[in-house]
C-alpha positions in Angstrom: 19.7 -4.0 -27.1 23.0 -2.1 -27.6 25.3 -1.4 -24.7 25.0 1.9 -24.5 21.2 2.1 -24.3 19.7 2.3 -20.8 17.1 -0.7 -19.5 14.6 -1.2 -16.6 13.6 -4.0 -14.4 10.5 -4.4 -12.7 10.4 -4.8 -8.7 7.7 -4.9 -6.0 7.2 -4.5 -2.6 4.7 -7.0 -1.7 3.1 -5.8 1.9 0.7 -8.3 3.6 -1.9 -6.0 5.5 -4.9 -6.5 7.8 -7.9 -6.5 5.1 -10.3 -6.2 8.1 -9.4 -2.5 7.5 -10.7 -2.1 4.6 -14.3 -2.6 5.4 -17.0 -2.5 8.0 -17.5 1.2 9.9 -14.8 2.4 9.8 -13.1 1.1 6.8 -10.3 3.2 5.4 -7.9 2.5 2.3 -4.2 3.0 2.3 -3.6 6.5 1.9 -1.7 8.4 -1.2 1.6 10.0 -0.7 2.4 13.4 -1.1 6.0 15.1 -1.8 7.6 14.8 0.8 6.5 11.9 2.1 6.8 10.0 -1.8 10.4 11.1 -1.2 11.1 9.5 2.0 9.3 6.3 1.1 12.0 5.9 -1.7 14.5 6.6 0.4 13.8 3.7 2.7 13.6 1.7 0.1 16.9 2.7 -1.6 18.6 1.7 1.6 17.2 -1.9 2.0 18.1 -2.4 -1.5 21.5 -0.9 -1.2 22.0 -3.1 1.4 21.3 -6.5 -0.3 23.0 -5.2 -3.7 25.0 -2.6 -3.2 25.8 -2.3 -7.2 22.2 -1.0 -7.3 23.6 2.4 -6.4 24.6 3.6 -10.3 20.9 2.9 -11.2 18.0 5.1 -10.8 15.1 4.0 -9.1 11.4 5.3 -9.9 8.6 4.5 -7.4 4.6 6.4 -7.1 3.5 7.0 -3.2 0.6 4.9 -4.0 0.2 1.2 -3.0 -2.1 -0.9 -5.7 -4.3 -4.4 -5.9 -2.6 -7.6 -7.3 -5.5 -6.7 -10.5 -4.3 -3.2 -10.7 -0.2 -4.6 -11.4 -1.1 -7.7 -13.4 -3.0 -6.4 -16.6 -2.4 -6.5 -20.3 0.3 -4.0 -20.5 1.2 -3.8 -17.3 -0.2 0.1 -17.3 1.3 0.9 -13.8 4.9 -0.4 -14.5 4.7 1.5 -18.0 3.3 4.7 -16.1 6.7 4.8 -14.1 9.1 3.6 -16.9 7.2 7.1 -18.9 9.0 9.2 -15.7 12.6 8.6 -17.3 13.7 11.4 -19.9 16.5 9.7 -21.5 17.6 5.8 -22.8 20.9 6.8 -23.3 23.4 5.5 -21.0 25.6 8.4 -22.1 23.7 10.6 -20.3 22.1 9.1 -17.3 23.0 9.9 -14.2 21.5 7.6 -11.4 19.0 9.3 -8.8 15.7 8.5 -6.7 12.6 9.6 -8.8 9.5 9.8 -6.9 5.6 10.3 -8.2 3.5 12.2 -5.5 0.1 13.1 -5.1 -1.3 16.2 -5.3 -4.5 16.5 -2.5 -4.9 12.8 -2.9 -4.7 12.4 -6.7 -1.4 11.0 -9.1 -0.4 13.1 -11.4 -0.9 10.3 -14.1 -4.4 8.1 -14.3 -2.3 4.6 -14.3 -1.0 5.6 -11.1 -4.1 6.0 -9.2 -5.2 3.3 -7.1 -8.5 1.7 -8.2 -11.5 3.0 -5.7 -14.3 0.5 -7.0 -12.4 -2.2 -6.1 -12.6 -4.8 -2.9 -9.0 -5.1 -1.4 -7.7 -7.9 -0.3 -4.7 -8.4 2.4 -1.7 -8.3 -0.2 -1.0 -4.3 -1.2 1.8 -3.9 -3.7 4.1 -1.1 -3.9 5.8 -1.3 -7.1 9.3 0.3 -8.3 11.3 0.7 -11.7 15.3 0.6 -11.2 16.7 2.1 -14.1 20.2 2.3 -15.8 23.0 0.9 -17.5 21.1 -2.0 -19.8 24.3 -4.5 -18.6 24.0 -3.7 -14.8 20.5 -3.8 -15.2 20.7 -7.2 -16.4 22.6 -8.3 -14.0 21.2 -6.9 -11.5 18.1 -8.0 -12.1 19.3 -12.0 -12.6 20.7 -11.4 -8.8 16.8 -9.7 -8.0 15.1 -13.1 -9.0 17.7 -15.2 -7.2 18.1 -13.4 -3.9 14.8 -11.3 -3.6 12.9 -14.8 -2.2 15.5 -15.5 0.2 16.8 -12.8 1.6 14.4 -9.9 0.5 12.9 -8.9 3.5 12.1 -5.5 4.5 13.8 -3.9 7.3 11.6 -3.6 10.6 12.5 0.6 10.4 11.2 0.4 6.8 8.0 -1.2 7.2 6.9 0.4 10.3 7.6 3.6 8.5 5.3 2.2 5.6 2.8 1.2 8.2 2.5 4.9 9.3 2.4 6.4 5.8 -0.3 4.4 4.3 -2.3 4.1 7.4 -1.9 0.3 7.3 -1.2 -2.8 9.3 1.8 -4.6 7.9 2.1 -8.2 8.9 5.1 -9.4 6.6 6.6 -7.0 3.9 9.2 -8.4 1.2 10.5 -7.6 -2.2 10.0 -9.6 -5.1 10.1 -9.5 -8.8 7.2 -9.0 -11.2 8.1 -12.9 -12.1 7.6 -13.9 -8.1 4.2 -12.2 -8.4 2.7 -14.0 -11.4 4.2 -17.0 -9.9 2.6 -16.4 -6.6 -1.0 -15.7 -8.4 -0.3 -18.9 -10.8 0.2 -20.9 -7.2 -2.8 -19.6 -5.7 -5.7 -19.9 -9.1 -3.9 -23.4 -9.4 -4.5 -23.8 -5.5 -8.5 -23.1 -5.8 -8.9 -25.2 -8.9 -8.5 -22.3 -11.5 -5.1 -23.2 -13.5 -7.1 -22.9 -16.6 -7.8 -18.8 -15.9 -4.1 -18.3 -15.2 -3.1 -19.5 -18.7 -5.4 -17.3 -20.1 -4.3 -14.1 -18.1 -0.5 -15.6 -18.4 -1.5 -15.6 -22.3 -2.8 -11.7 -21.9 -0.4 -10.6 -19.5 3.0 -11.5 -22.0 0.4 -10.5 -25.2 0.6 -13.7 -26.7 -0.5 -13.4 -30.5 -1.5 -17.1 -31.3 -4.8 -18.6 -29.7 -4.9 -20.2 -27.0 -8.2 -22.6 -25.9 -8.6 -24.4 -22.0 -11.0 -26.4 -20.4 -12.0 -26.2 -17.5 -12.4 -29.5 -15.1 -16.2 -29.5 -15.5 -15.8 -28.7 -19.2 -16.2 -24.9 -19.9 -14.5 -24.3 -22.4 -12.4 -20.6 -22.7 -10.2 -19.3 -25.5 -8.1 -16.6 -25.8 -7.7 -15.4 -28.6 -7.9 -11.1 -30.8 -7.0 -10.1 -27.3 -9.9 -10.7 -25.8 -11.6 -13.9 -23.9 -14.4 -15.7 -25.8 -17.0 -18.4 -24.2 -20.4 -19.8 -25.3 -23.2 -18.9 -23.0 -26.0 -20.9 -22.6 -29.6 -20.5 -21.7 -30.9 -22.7 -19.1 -32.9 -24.2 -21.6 -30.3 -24.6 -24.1 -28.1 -26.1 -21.3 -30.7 -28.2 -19.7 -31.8 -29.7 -23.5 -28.7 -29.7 -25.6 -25.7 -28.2 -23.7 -23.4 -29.5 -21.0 -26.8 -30.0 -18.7 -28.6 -32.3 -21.2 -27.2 -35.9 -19.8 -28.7 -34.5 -16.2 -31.7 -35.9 -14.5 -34.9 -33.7 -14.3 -35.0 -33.6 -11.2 -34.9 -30.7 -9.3 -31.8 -30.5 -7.3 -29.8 -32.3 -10.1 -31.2 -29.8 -12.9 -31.7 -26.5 -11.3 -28.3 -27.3 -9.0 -26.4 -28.3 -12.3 -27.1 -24.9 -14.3 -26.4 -22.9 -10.5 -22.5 -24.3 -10.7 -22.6 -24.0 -14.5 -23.8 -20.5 -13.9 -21.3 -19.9 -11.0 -18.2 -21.0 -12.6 -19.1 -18.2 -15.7 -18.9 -15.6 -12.9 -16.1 -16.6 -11.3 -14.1 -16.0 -14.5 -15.9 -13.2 -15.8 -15.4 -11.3 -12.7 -12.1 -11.6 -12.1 -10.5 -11.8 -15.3 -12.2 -8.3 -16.1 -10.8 -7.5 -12.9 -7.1 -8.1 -14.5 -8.1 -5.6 -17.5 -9.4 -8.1 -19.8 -12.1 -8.5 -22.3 -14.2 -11.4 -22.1 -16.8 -12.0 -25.2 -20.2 -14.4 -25.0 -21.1 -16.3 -27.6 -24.5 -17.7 -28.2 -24.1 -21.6 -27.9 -26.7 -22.6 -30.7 -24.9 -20.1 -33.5 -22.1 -18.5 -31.9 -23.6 -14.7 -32.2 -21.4 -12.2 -30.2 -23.8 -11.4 -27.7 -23.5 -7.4 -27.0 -24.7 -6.0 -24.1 -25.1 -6.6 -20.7 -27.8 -8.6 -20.7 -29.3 -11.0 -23.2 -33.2 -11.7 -23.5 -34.1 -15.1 -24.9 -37.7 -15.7 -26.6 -39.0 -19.0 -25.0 -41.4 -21.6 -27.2 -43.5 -22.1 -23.9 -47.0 -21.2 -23.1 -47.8 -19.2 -20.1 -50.8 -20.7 -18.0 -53.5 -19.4 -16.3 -52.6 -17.2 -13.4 -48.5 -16.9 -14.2 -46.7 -14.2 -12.7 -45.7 -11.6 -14.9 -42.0 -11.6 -13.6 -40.2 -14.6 -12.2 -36.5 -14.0 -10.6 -34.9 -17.3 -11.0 -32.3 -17.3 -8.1 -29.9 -19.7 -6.3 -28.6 -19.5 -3.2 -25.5 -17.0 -2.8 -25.9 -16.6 -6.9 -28.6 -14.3 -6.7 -31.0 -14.0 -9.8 -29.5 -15.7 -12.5 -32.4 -15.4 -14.9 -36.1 -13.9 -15.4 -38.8 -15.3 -16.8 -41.4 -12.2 -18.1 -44.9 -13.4 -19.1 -45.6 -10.7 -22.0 -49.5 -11.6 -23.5 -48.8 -14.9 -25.1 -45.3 -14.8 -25.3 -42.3 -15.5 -22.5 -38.9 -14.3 -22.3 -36.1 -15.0 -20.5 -33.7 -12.6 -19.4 -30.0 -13.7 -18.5 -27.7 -10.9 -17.0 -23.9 -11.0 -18.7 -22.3 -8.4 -16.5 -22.9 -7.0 -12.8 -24.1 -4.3 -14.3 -26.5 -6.4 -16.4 -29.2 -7.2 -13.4 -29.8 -3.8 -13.2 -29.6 -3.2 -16.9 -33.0 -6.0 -16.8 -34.8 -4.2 -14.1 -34.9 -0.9 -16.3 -35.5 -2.6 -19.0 -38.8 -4.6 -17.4 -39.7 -1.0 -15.8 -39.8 0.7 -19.2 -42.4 -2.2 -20.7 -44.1 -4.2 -17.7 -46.8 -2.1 -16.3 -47.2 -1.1 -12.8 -49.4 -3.4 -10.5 -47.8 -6.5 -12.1 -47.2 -9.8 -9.9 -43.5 -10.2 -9.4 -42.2 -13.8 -8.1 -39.2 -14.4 -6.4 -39.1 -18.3 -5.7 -35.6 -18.6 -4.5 -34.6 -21.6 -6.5 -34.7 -22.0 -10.6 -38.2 -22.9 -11.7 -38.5 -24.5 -14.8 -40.5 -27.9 -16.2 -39.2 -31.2 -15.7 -40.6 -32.5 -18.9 -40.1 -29.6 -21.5 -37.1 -28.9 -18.9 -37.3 -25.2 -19.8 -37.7 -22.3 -17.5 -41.2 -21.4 -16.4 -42.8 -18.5 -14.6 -44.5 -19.4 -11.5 -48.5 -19.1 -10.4 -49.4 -15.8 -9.0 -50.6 -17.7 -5.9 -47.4 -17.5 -4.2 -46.4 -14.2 -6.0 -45.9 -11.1 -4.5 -47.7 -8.2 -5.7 -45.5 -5.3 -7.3 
């Protein structure tokens, strides 16, 4: 970059808040910020950062009254961060003159889509606040080296800031601290690493700094992940795939071993679908036997078994917190399995079954995964214990 081209550096205020808000009754979410009030935030703000480096003062410093989720801030792109850096009307240093720039809302809505805070989202306690400073690209440079060094010590927010935050948003603020956009992913690389999930951070971290070349991990029970066309790509598997020739085929039959096995197979698939969509990214099943992109948000399987006497037209395989993770539908003398591959996808099934099972069917819901122990393939269950649709 040539000296007299402007830069920016990417800052947050990271704001631990009382989640319990955010739900039961009377659940609220931090508030949007309008004019006035967008302007004053970034004035208390200025003047904490003033204080720790007082060069800051020729930059410019760009923030939105809007605070956002940890999946909002990290995604391919880094849409919010770009959203702000958009705000400035000139990279040349020639010109720019340093000043507080401030995004409001207007009757609760930012004037630009990145900037609104995600509504279909569960918060957790961290809230981020981000800001752009702008300027000089060599005092930005510095600047920031001395924002990665000193913002972990010493970057706490002043006790007049934060309860002036607190009132704003409508939050409780229990610790509130700058930090750089490296402390974050650092922080969230800590925390997966923490719980077990290192391999889903190197496959954000690989999305996040839009790595080009592939990238494959495994996960400690074997799942396998790759990143790689900018998108996420696993094999699904059936239960009767997994239980015959997948990672479940080396299992005992028996009940708790089988139908437990595919239930934690099942669960760790979620766990990264869910909330590395949450980050922005694209995740892509895969068939097992052939490796057909499955489209869709659900995928129906034609099974080889026979249904008996007396089976159920629909079966909801579930397991404990997991919910229905398949269904088994008796159709004449054929069976299918249907496996959802979204949230969405459950419902997706239901309509589906609506549109071609007739009314009056039986409809089993066992509350465990029901399948042979010899063929070790999902089965529907007897209408004996059904219940009548």
């Amino acid at each position: 970059m040539q000296q007299d081209e402007t830069s920016f550096y990417r800052a947050l205020v990271a704001i631990e808040t009382d989640a319990t808000r955010y739900y039961g009754a009377n659940a609220s979410r931090p508030g949007t910020l309008g004019q006035s009030d967008a302007e004053q935030l970034l004035a208390h703000l200025a003047a904490d950062l003033k204080s720790l480096l007082p060069e800051i003062s020729n930059c410019s410093l760009i923030a939105a009254g809007a605070l956002f989720d940890q999946t909002q801030i990290l995604r391919p792109g880094y849409p919010v961060f770009a959203a702000l850096e958009a705000v400035s009307s000139s990279n040349s240093a020639d010109r720019f003159k340093p000043g507080l720039v401030s995004v409001a809302a207007v009757d609760g809505q930012m004037p630009v889509s990145d900037l609104q805070p995600f509504e279909n989202i569960p918060l957790g306690l961290l809230q981020l606040l981000p800001i752009v400073v702008h300027g000089p690209a060599g005092l930005v440079g510095e600047l920031g080296l001395a924002m990665e060094y000193r913002f972990m010590e010493e970057g706490q927010i002043s006790a007049h800031s934060a309860a002036w935050l607190e009132t704003a948003f409508g939050i409780s603020i229990n610790h509130a601290r700058l930090m750089t956009l490296t402390d974050l992913n650092a922080m969230l690389r800590m925390q997966l690493d923490h719980f077990g999930f290192l391999p889903m951070w190197e496959l954000l971290d690989s999305a996040l700094t839009e790595r080009g070349e592939s990238l494959k991990v495994t996960t400690d029970s074997g799942k396998a992940f790759e990143w790689k066309d900018n998108a996420v790509h696993t094999h699904f598997e059936t239960f009767d795939h997994w239980a015959n020739s997948g990672a479940g085929s080396k299992m005992p039959a028996s009940r708790q071993a089988l139908a437990g096995g595919y239930a934690d197979w099942t669960r760790e698939v979620r766990q990264y679908l869910t909330t590395l969509k949450a980050h922005g990214l694209d995740v892509r099943f895969h068939l097992a036997e052939n490796g057909q992109l499955l489209e869709g948000t659900f995928f129906a399987e034609e099974s080889d078994g026979v249904p008996g006497k007396g089976d159920s037209t629909v079966t909801e395989h579930s397991f404990e917190e997991l919910g229905t993770v398949a269904i088994t539908v008796v159709d004449g003398a054929r069976i299918e399995n249907y496996y959802p591959l979204s949230p969405q996808g459950l419902n997706d099934v239901h309509g589906h079954l609506r549109s071609m099972v007739p009314g009056g069917q039986t409809v089993a819901f066992p509350g465990t995964i029901l399948y042979d122990e010899k063929t070790r393939k999902l089965i529907s269950e007897t209408s004996a214990s059904s219940i009548q649709n």
